[in-house]
C-alpha positions as a Python dict, from the first residue, in 0.01 Angstrom:
ca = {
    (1, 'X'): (0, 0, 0),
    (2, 'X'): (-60, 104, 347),
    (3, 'X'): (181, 380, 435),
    (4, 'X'): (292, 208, 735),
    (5, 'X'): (348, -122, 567),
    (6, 'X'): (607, 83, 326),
    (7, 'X'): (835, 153, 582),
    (8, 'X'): (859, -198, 749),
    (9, 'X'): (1210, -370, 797),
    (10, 'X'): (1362, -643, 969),
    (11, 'X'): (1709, -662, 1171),
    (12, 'X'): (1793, -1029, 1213),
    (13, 'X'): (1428, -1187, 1353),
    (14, 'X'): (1344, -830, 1505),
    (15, 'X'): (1067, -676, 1291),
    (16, 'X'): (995, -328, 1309),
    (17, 'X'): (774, -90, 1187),
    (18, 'X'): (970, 166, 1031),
    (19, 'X'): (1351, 224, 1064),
    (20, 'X'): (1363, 562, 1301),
    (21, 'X'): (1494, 516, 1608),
    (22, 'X'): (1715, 716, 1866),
    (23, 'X'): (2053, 679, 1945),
    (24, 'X'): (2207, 538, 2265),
    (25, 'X'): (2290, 792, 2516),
    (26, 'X'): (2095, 1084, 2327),
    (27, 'X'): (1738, 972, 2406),
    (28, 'X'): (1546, 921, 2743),
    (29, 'X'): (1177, 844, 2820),
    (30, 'X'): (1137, 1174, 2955),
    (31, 'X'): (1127, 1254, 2551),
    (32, 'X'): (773, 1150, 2588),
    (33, 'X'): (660, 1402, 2764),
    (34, 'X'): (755, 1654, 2471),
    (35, 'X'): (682, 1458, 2219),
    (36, 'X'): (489, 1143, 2124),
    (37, 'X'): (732, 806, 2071),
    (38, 'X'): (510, 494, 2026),
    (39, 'X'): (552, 511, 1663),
    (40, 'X'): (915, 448, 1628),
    (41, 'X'): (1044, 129, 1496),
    (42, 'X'): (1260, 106, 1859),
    (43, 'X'): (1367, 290, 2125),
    (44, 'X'): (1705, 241, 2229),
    (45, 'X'): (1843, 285, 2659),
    (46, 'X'): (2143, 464, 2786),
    (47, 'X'): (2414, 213, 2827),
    (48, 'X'): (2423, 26, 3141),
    (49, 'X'): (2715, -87, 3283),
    (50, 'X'): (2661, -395, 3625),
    (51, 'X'): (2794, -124, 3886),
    (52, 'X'): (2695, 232, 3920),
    (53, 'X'): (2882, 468, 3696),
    (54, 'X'): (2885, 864, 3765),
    (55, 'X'): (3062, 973, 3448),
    (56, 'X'): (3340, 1238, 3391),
    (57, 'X'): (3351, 1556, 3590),
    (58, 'X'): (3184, 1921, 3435),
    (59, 'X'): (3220, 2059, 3199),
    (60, 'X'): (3022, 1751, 2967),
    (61, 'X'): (2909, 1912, 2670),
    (62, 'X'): (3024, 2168, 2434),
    (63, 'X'): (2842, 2288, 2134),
    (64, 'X'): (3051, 2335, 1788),
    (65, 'X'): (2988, 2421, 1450),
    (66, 'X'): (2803, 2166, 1285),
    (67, 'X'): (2769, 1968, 1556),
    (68, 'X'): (2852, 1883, 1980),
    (69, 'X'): (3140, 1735, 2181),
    (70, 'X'): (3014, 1536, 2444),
    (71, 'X'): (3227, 1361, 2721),
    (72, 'X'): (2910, 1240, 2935),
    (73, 'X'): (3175, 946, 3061),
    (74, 'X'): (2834, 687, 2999),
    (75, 'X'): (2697, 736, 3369),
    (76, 'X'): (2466, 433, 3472),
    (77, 'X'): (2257, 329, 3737),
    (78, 'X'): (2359, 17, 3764),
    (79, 'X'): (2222, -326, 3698),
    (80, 'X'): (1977, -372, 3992),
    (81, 'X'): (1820, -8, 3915),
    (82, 'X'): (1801, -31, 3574),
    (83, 'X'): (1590, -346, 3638),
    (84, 'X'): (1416, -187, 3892),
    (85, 'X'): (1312, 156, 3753),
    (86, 'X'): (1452, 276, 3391),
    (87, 'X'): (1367, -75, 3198),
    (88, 'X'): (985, -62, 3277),
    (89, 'X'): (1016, 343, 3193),
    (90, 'X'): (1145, 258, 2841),
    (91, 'X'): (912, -62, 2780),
    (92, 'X'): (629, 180, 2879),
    (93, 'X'): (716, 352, 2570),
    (94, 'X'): (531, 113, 2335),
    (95, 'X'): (799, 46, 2136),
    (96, 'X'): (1063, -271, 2103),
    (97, 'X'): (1321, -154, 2350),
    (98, 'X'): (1700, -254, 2256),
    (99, 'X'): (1919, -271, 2577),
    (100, 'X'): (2269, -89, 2556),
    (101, 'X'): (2520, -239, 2733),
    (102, 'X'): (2860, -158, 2897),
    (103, 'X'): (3187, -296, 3006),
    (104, 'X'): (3513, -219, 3102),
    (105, 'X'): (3634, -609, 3017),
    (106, 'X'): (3483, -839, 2822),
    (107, 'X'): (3319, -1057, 3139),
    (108, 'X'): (3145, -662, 3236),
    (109, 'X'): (2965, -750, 2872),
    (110, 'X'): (2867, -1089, 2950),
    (111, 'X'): (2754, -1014, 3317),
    (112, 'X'): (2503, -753, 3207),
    (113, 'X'): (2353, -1006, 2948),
    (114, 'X'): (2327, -1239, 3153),
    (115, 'X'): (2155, -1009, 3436),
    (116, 'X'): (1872, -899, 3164),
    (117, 'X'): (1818, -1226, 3006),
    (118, 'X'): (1461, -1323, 3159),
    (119, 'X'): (1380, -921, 3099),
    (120, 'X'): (1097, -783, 2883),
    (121, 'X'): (1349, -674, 2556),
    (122, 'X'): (1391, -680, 2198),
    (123, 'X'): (1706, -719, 2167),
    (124, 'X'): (2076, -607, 2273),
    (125, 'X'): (2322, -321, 2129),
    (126, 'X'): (2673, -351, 2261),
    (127, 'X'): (2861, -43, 2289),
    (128, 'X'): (3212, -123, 2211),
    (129, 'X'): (3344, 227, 2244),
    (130, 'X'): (3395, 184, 2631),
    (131, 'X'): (3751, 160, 2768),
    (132, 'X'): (3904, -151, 2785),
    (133, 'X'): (4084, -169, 3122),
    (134, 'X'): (4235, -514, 3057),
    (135, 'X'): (4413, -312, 2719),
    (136, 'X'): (4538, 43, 2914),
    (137, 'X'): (4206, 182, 2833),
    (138, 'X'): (4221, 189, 2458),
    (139, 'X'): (3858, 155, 2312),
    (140, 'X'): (3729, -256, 2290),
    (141, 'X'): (3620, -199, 1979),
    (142, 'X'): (3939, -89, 1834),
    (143, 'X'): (4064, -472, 1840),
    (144, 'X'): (3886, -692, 1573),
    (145, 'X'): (3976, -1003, 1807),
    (146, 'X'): (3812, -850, 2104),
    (147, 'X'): (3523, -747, 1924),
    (148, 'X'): (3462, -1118, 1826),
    (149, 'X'): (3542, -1217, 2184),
    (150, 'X'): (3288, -952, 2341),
    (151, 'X'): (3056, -1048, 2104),
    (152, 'X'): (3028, -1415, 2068),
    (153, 'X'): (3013, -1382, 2452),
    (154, 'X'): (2691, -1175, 2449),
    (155, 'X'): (2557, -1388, 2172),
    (156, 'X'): (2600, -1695, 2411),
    (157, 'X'): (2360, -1532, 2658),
    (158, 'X'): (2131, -1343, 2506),
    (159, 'X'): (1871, -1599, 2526),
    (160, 'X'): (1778, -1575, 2164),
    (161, 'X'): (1768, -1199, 2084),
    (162, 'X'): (1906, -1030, 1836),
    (163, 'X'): (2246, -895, 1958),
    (164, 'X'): (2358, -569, 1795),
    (165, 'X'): (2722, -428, 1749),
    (166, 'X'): (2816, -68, 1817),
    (167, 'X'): (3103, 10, 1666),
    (168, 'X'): (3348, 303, 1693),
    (169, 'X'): (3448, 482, 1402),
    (170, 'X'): (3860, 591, 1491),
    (171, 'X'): (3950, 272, 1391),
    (172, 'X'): (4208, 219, 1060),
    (173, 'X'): (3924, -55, 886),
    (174, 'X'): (3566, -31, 983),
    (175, 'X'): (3515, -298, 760),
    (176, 'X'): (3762, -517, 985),
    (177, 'X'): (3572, -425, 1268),
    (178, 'X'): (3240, -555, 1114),
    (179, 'X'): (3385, -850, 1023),
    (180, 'X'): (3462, -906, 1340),
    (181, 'X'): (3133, -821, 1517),
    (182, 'X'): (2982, -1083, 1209),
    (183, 'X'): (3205, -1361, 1306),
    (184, 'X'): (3086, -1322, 1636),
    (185, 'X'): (2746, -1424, 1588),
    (186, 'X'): (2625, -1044, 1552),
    (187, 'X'): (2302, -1005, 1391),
    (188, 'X'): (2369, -609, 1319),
    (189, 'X'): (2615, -331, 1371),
    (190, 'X'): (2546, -8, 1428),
    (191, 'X'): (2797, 248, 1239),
    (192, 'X'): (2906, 413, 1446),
    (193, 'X'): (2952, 594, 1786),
    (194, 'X'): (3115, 948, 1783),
    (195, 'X'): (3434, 1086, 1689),
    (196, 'X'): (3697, 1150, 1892),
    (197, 'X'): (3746, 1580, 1928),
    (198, 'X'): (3812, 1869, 2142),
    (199, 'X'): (3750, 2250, 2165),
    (200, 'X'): (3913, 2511, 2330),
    (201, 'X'): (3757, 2802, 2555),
    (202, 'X'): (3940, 3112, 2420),
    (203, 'X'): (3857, 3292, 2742),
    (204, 'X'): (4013, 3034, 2971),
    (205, 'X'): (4254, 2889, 2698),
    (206, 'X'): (4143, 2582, 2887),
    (207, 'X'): (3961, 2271, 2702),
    (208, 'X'): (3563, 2365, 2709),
    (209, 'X'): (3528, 1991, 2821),
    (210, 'X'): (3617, 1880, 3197),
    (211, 'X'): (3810, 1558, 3051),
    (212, 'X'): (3923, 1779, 2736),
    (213, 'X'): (3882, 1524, 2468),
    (214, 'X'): (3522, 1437, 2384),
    (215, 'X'): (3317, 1238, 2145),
    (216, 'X'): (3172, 1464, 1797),
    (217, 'X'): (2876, 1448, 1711),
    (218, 'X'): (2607, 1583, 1471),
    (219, 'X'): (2580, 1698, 1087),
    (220, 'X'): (2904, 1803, 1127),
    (221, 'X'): (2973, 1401, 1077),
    (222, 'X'): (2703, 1321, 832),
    (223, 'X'): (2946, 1292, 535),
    (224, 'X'): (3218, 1060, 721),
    (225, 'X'): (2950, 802, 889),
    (226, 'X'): (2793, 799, 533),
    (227, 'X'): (3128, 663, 400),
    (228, 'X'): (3159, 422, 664),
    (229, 'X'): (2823, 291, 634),
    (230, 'X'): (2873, 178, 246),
    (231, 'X'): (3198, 42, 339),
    (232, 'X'): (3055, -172, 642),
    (233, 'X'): (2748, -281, 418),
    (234, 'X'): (3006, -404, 145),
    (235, 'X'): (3228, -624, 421),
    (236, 'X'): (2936, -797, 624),
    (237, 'X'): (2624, -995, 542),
    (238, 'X'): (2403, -830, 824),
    (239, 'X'): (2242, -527, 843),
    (240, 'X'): (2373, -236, 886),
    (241, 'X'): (2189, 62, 1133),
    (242, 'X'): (2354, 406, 1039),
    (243, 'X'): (2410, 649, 1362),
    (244, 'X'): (2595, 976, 1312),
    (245, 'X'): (2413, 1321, 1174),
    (246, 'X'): (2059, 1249, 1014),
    (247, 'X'): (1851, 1503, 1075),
    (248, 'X'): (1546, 1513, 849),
    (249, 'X'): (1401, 1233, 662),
    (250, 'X'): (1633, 1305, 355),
    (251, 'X'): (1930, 1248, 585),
    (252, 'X'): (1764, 855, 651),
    (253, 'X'): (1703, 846, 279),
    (254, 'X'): (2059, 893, 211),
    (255, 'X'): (2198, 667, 465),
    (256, 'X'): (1941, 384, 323),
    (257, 'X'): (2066, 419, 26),
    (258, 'X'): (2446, 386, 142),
    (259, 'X'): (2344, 29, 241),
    (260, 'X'): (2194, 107, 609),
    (261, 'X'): (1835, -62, 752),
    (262, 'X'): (1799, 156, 1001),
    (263, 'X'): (1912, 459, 1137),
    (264, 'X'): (1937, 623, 1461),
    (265, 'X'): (1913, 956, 1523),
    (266, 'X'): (2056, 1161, 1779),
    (267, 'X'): (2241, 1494, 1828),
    (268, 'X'): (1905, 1624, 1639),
    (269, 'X'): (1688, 1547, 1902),
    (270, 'X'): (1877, 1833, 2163),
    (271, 'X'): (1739, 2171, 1981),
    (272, 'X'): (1427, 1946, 1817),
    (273, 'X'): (1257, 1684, 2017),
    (274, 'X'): (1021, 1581, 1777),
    (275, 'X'): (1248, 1513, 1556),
    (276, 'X'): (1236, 1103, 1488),
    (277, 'X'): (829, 1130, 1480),
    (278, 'X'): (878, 1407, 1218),
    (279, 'X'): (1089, 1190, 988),
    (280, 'X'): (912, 920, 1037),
    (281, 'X'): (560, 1097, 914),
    (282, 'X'): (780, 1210, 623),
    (283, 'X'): (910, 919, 498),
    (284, 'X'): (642, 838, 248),
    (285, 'X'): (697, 1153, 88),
    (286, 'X'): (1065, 1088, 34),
    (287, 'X'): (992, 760, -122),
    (288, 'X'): (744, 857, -360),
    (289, 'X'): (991, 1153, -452),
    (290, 'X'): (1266, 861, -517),
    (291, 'X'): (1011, 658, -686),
    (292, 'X'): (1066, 399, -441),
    (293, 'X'): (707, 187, -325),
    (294, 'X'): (904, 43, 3),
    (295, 'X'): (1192, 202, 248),
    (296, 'X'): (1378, -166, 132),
    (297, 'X'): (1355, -65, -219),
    (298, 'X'): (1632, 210, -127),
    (299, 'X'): (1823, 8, 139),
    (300, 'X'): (2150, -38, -51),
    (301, 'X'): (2005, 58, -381),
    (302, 'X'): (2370, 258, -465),
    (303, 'X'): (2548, -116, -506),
    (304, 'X'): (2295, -220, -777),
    (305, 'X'): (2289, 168, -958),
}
């Protein structure tokens, strides 16, 4: 079989050629100038909110052991530049381009979708770790009722496409959560966003970030999205795309295996840009190690071992 056939998958009625692709927030078309992108299965935008966002003041980023806070604060452009500019950038790209969007309230979700439904897209991936303002700011995605709210709402609008769950991992029951993004009409979740963390400047004795709590991210997490991975595959019926420390194609391998379709990849990309095209050449490799003829052979393959 043709190596590029191996490494096919489908999320929902989205088909894709392999299942590499970057994480929200981590990625930007710029990439291609480093590095070439039009063989990834997707390519996934910064999260855009309807009104112009400018984020959380300096410092935003903090490296750590294993790993990097981040409190970036999502800055967007807003709808009408989005439209205007950064959508064509990312469909330039070659790949199916999944849309990341934003709210503060459940009606911000459904007023993006509805913005980008006659757009050129593959799909959308709703970020549910934003603040919810109507709930004193705690994350949406912390409340399984809200996350069916948000996303049956998106569903509704999406005219057609395959709408995508983000969910946040400080939660008490990922699997809940799921559940919740499934009853919804989601036709994926991605597991999961970063985890809440802080570091301290010594020097200073001062938080290193500006808003001192920020979002961890990197191998550092590897071993705790793993686990939440297999226990979102065993709750819902719909794939699963795993986001949180892969680094090399034995990281994907791993996460497949777990019960993941997909993976994104993210912090990786920061000291090695040409990362995702890497793993994606070595794929084939790691399935004929594993004896596998297909990436779906190992997609959940520890449930049935």
């Amino acid at each position: 079989m043709n190596d590029l056939r191996r490494l096919e998958i489908a999320i929902g009625q989205l088909r894709l050629t392999n299942p590499v692709m970057p994480a929200s927030g981590c990625f930007g078309p710029e990439l291609a100038l480093v590095t070439p992108l039009d063989g990834l299965g997707a390519v996934v935008t910064k999260t855009v909110f309807h009104s112009v966002r400018s984020g959380n003041p300096a410092h935003r980023l903090a490296e750590v052991r294993g790993g990097m806070l981040n409190s970036i604060g999502i800055p967007s452009p807003g709808m009408a530049q989005f439209r205007a500019k950064t959508l064509p950038s990312y469909q330039q790209l070659g790949p199916p381009v999944i849309v990341s969007v934003g709210g503060l309230s459940p009606s911000d979700y459904w007023d993006v979708t509805t913005a980008l439904a006659d757009d050129e897209l593959a799909a959308f991936e709703v970020n549910l770790s934003c603040p919810n303002l109507e709930q004193d700011g705690l994350a949406i995605g912390t409340s399984p009722r809200t996350v069916e709210k948000v996303t049956a709402g998106v569903r509704e609008r999406a005219a057609g496409r395959p709408v995508i769950v983000k969910l946040t991992p400080n939660v008490s029951s990922i699997a809940d959560i799921a559940k919740a993004a499934e009853a919804g009409g989601a036709q994926a979740v991605t597991v999961a966003n970063t985890f809440v963390g802080m570091s301290i400047d010594r020097s200073t004795r001062r938080a290193s970030l500006g808003n001192s709590l920020g979002g961890l991210s990197g191998s550092a997490i590897r071993p705790l999205v793993l686990r939440l991975v297999w226990e979102s595959a065993r709750a819902v019926n719909i794939p699963v795309i795993a986001c949180g420390g892969a680094s090399c194609a034995a990281d994907v391998a791993e996460f497949l295996i777990s019960g993941a379709a997909a993976v994104q990849i993210g912090t990786a990309t920061f000291t090695r840009p040409s990362t995702m095209s890497e793993i994606v050449a070595e794929l084939p490799l790691i399935l004929d190690d594993l004896g596998a003829r297909t990436v779906k052979d190992l997609i959940g393959s520890i449930f049935s071992s």
